[in-house]
N, C-alpha and C positions, 0 to 999 in steps of 0.2 A: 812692523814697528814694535819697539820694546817699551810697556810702560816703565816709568819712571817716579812711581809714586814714594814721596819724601816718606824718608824714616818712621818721624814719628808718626803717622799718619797710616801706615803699613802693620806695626806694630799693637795700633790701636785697631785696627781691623782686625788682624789675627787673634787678637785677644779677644775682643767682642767676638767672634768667631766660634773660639773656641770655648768660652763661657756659655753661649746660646747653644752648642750643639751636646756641651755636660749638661745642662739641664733638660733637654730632649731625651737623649741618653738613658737620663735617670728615669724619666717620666715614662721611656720607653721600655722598662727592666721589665715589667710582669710580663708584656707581650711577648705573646709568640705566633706563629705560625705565616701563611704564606702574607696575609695583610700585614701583617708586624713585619717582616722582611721586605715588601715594598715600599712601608712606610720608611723605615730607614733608610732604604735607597735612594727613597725620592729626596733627604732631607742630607745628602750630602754631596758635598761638591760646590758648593754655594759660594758665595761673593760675603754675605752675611752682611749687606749695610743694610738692612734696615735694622738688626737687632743691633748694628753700631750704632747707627742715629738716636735708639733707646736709649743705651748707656751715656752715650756722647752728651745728649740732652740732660739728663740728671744727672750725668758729673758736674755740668753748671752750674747745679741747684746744691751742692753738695754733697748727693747717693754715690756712695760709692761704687764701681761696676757689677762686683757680686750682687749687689744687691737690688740691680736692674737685670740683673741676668734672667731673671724668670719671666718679668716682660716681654724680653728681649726674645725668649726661647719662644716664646707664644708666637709672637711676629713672626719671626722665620720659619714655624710650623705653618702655619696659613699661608704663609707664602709661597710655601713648597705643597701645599694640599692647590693652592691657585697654579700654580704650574701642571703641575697632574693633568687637570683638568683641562688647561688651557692646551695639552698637548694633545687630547683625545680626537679621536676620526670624527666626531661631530662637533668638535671644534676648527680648532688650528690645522690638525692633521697632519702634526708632527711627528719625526723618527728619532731626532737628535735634540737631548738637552745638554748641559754643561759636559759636553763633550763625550758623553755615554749615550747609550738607546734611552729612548723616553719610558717611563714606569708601563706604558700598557704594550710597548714593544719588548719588554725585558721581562715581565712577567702576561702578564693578558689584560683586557680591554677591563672588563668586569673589576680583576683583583684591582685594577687603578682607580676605577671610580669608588669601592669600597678603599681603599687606603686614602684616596682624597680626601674620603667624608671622613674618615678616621681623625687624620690630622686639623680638620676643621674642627669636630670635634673636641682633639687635644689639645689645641689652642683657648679654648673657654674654659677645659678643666686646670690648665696652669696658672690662667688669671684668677678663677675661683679659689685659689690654695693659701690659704695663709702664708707661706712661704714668700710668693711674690709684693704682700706687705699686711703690714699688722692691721692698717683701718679698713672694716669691710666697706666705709664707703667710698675712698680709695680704690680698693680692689673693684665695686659697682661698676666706679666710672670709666675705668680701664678697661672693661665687657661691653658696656654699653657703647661708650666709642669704635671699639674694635666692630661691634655688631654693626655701625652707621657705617664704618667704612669699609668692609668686605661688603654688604650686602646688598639689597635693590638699589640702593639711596649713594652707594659706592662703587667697588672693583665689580659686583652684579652687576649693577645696572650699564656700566662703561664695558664690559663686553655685548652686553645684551643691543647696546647701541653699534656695536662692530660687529655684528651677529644682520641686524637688520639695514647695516647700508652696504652691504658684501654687494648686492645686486644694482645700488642707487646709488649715481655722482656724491662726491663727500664737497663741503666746501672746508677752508679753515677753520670756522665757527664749531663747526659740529665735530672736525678732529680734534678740537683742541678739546671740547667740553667731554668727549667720548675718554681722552688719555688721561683728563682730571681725575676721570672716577676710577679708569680701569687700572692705570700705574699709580697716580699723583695720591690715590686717596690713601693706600695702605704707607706711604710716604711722608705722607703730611701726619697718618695717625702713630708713625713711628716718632717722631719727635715729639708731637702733643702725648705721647706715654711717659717720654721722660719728665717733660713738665709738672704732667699730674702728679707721679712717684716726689720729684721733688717740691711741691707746693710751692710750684711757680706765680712769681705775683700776675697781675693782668696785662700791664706792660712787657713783660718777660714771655709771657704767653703767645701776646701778637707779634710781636719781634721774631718769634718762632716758626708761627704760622705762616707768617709772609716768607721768610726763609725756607718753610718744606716746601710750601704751596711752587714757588720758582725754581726750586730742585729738584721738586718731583718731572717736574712740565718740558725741565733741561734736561734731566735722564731721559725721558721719551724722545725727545726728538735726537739724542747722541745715539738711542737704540736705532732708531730710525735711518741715521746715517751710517753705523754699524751693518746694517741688514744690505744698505747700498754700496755701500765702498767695505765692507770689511772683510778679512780674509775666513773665511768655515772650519779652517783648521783648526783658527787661533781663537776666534767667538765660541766656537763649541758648541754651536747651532744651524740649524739649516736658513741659510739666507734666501735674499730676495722674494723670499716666502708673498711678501704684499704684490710686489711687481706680478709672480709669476699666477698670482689670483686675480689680476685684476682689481687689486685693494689701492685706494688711494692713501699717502699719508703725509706727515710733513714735508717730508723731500719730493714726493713725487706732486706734489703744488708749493712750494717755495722752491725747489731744486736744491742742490749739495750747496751752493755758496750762501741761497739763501736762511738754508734750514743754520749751517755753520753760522751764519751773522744774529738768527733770532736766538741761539742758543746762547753765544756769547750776551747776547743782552740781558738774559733770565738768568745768567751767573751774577752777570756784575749786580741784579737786584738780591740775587740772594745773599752775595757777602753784605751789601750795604743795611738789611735788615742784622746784620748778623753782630755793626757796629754799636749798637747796644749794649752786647758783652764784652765789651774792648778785648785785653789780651785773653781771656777765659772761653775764646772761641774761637782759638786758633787751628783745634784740631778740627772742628766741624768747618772754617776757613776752606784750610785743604781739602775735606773732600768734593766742595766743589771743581775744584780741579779734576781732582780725582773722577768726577762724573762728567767732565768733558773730556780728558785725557786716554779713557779706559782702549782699550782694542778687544776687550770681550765683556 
């Protein structure tokens, strides 16, 4: 199946896209050597919504995209240092990411885990940069959220919880709370980025919140359904991966019609937070679509 994602909603991806991987880029000009080359590795090929959801969000507010771009680049550096890692032989123990060998099959085990820390790393030093906005406490609270939601309290702690029920029955309760922290959080923190950038009011905030919190929840379980019914080719990933672990997940306790029918529910809440912004949220609209429609 061929996605179909509307125009302007593709264009705004690309754009977001490629504004988050020029400020990577640049950030990445002094480096060199064999970590500085799997850091770039690791950081392209990407989908780039969450550094969309940045921009996207404080286009709302008024920022124009450049000007979320540095956020934007930070999110998608961690994101891709959380991939790395999540592909490592004491992880996931993975071979294939967006359709290439994973960073520790394309260069070694070691150089991946030093290029992940790397890009965690480069992720606080672009938030830190005056670049990314003129008020340091602005720029604080941008580090400090990043920090809640990568770390024990976030994407840490939601694998650390799929790390320890690998061996133990999962019910829904503890899948659901496990994808809040390990996809949902750096999701939910990509739109509260654009917030903060634009000095979103409190109403504006929560209306936001409710909208990542039910878009992050709907991406996990379309990954999920992806991993069951998707084609390897065309995902650019190794499938069935939970089945063939013995990993329980949304599909494999609601099943494919079920997991399809919860995911359609957690769209229609995330548009209807989204009525808030009437027509000034039409492109973030679309990518809910866009995150039930994907085929990789």
């Amino acid at each position: 199946m061929q996605e179909t994602t509307p125009r302007p909603l593709a264009e705004a991806l690309a754009h977001a896209r490629d504004l988050a991987q020029a400020q990577i880029d640049t950030a990445l000009g002094t480096y060199d050597g064999p970590v500085a080359e799997a850091m770039r590795y690791a950081c392209g090929g990407g989908k780039g919504l969450r550094g969309f959801l940045v921009i996207e969000s404080a286009r709302l507010h008024g920022i124009a995209p450049g000007m979320a771009a540095p956020a934007a680049a930070a999110i998608e550096a961690l994101h891709a240092y959380s991939l790395v890692h999540d592909d490592l032989p004491c992880m996931d123990d993975d071979d294939l990411r967006r359709g290439q060998p994973t960073v520790h099959k394309a260069f070694d085990e070691a150089t991946a885990v030093l290029a992940g820390d790397a890009l965690l790393t480069l992720a606080f030093k672009i938030l830190a940069s005056e670049d990314t906005h003129s008020d340091p406490a602005v720029r604080l609270r941008l580090i400090e959220r990043l920090a809640d939601a990568s770390g024990a309290n976030g994407m840490v702690g939601g694998q650390m919880i799929d790390m320890l029920q690998e061996a133990s029955p999962r019910d829904l309760n503890t899948i659901t709370r496990m994808q809040r922290l390990k996809t949902g959080a750096l999701i939910s923190y990509s739109v509260e980025a654009g917030a903060i950038i634009g000095g979103a009011s409190v109403n504006a905030r929560h209306a936001l919140a409710g909208f990542a919190q039910d878009l992050g929840l709907a991406y996990q379980i379309a990954d999920d359904l992806l991993d069951a019914t998707g084609d390897q080719t065309v995902v650019g990933k190794t499938l069935r991966s939970d089945a063939d672990a013995g990993k329980a997940n949304f599909v494999t306790i609601l099943g494919v019609e079920g997991a399809r029918e919860r995911v359609q529910l957690l769209a229609a809440q995330a548009r209807q937070h989204l009525d808030f912004f009437r027509d000034r949220a039409n492109i973030l609209l679309q990518s809910v679509d866009y995150v039930l429609d994907r085929t990789r």
